[in-house]
C-alpha positions as CSV (number, residue, x, y, z in Angstrom):
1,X,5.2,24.2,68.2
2,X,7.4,26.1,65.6
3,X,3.7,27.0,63.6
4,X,2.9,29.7,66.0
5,X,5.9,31.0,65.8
6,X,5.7,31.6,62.2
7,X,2.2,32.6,62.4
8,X,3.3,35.4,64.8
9,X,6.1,36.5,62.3
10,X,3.6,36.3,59.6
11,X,0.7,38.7,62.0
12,X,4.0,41.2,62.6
13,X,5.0,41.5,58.6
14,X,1.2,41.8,57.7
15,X,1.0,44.7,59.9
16,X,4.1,46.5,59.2
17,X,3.4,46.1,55.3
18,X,-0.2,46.1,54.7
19,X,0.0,44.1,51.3
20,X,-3.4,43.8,50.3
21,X,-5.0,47.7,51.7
22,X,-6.4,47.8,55.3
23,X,-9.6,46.0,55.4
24,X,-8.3,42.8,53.9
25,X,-5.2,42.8,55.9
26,X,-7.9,43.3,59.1
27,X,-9.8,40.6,57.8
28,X,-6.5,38.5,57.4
29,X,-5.1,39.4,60.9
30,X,-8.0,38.6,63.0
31,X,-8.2,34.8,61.1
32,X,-4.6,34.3,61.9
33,X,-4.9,35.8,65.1
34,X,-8.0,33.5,66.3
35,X,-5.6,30.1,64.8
36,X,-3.0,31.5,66.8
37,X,-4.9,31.6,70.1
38,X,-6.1,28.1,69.1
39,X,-2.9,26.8,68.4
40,X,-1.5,28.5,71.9
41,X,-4.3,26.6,73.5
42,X,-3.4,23.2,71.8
43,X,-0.2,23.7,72.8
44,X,-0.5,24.3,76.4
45,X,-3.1,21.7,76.6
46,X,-0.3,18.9,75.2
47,X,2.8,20.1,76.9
48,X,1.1,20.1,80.3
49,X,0.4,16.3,79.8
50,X,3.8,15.4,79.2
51,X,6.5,14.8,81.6
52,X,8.7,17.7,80.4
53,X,10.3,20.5,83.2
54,X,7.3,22.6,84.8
55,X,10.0,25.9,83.3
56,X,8.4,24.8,79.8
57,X,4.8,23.8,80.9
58,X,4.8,27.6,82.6
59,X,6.3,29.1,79.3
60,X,3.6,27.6,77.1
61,X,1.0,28.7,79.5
62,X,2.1,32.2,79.2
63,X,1.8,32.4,75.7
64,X,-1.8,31.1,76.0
65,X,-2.2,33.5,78.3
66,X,-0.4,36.2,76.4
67,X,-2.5,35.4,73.4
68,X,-6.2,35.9,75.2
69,X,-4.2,39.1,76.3
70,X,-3.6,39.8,73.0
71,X,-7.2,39.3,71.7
72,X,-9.0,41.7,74.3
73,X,-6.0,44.3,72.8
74,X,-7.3,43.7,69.3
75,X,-10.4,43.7,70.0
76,X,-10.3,47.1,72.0
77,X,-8.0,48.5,68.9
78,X,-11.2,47.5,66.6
79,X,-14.1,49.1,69.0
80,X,-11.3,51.7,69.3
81,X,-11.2,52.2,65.6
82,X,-15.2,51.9,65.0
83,X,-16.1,54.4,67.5
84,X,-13.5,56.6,66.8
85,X,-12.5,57.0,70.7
86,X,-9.2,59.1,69.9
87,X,-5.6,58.6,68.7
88,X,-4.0,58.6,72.0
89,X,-6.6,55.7,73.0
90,X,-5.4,54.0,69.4
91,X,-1.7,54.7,70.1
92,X,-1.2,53.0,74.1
93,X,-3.9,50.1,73.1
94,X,-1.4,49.5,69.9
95,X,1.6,50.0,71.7
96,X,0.6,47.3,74.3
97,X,-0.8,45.4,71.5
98,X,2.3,45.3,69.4
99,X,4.9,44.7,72.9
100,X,2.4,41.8,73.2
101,X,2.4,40.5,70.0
102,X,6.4,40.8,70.4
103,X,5.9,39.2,73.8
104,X,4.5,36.1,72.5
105,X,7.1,35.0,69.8
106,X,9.8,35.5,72.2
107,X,7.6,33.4,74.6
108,X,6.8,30.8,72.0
109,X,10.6,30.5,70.5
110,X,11.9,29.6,73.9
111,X,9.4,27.3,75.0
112,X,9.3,25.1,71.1
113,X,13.4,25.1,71.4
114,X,13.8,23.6,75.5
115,X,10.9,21.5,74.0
116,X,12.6,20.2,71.5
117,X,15.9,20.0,73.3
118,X,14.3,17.9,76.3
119,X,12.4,15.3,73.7
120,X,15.5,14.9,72.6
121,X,17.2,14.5,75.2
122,X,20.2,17.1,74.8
123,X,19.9,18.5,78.1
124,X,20.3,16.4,81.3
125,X,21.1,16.7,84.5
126,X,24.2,14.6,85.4
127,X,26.9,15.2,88.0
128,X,30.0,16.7,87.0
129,X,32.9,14.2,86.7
130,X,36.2,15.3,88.5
């Protein structure tokens, strides 16, 4: 679960840096971002099976959601981009595209950590003691 998480922080830095001049980092960006909507998906897909809280099954579900949310923003930022449709178009479609991308680590942090803390049992539910 933690490998989205770094992918995410590894999308944000490639964008805020731009280490290799624009069209490679595009080229990089959208193969991260399609194993990052795959790896949402597997996710989801496992953590709904298992008997975990519904709180995380919903969180991980949000990210997958999140992250098809964040595709149809990337993908309007690219047409965007090819068809030249203004900078106040590029600006709000980044804007929601960053918040998103943003969105989803905070998303995917919480829902790996109460993962981890309920398959390992550090959190349970017991009746205070008096």
């Amino acid at each position: 679960m933690y490998g989205i998480i770094w992918l995410a922080f590894l999308e944000i830095m490639l964008v805020l840096f731009l280490p290799f001049g624009y069209t490679i980092d595009v080229a990089i960006h959208i193969i991260i971002a399609v194993a990052m909507l795959g790896l949402a998906f597997f996710i989801y897909r496992n953590v709904r099976v298992t008997s975990c809280p519904d709180r995380i099954k919903r969180i991980t579900k949000t990210t997958f959601n999140l992250s098809m949310l964040q595709a149809v923003l990337g993908l309007a930022l690219l047409l965007g981009a090819a068809f030249q449709w203004g900078s106040l178009y590029a600006t709000v479609v980044s804007f929601l595209h960053v918040g998103n991308a943003l969105a989803i680590i905070t998303q995917a942090s919480s829902s790996a950590t109460a993962f981890d803390m309920w398959e390992e049992k550090e959190f349970v539910t017991e009746a205070p003691t008096t």
